[in-house]
N, C-alpha and C positions, 0 to 999 in steps of 0.2 A: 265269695264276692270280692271282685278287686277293691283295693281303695279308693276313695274319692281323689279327684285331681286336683295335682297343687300340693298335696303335702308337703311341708316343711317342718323341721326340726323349729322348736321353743326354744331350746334354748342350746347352745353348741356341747354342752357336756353330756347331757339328758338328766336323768336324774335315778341316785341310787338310792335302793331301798338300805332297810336298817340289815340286810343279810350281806351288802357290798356290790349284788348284780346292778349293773348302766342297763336302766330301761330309759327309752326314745318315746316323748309324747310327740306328738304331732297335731300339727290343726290343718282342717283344711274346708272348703267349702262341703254344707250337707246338702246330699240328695234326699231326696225322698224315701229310698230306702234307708240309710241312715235313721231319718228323723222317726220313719215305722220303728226300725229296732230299737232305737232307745227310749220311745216314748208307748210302743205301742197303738197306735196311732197314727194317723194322719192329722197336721194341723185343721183346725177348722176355720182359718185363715190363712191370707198367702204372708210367709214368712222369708226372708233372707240369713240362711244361719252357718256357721261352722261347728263342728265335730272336732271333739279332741281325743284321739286314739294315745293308748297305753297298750303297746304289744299287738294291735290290730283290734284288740277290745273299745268300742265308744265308753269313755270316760266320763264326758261332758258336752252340752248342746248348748248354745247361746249364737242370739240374733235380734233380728229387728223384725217387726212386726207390724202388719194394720190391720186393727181390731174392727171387727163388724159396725160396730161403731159410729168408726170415723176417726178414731184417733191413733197414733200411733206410740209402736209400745218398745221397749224391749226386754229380753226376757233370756234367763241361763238357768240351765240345772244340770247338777251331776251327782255323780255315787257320789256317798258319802267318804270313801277311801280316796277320792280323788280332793278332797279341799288339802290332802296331806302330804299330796306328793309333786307339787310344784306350785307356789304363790306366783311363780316367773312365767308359767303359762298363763294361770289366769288371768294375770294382767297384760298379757299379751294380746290374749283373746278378747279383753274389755277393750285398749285399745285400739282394736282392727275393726271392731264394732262401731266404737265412737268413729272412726275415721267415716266409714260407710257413711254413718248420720252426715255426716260436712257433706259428703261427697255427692250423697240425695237430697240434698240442700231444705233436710227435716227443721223446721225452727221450733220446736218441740215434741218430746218423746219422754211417755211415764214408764216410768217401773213399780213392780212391787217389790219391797222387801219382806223375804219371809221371816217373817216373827221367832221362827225357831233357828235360823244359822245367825250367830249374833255378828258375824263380821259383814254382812249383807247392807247394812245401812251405812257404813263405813264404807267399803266398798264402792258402792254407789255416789258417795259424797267424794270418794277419791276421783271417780271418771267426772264428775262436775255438776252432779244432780242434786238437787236441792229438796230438803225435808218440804213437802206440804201437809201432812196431815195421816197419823197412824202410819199403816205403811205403805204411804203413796209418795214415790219422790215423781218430781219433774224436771225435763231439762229445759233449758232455753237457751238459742245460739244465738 
């Protein structure tokens, strides 16, 4: 399957592992196929998301979201081996995300923090979302 369009390099050096090899993350808009192979699935809502590939491998998925609901959300998850192989993507990818929010002119958007990744609430309070209750942050623009 070719890549998704749009790839670009995180960050200009890439990033090497603890062996010295330069592996290239890259983000870039998810299709649907994408969002099947890393999640298994199909959303059961309509999402806006990007892919972060490691060697062509999906590393990570995060995006925005409207929940059946009626509200809207946003939402990221990746391998575990990927929280360790670049902070400089992630936050790349948080704020490409927040950008989208300005840009669909969202005046609020919740997350959940998972209880078990402890930098998740941090995280969260770094892109500008505010603690409301257990692990419920919300944003407001």
């Amino acid at each position: 399957m070719p890549e998704s369009n749009g790839a670009l390099p995180c960050d200009g050096s890439g990033v090497r592992s603890r062996h010295g090899d330069k592996r290239q993350i890259t983000v870039s808009r998810a299709t649907l196929a994408d969002v099947f192979e890393f999640v298994g699935k199909l959303p059961p809502y309509r999402i806006k998301a990007w892919v972060g590939r490691l060697n062509g491998e999906i590393m990570g998925i995060g995006g925005i979201g409207r929940h059946p609901e009626g509200y809207d959300i946003i939402f990221f998850d990746c391998k575990p081996e990927a929280r360790t192989l670049g902070p400089v993507t992630l936050a790349k990818m948080g704020r490409k995300i927040m950008r989208e929010i300005k840009d669909m002119g969202l005046s609020q958007v919740y997350a959940k923090a998972d209880e078990n990744v402890e930098a998740a609430g941090p995280f969260l309070e770094w892109l500008g979302f505010k603690h409301l209750e257990d692990e419920v942050w919300i944003y407001e623009a």
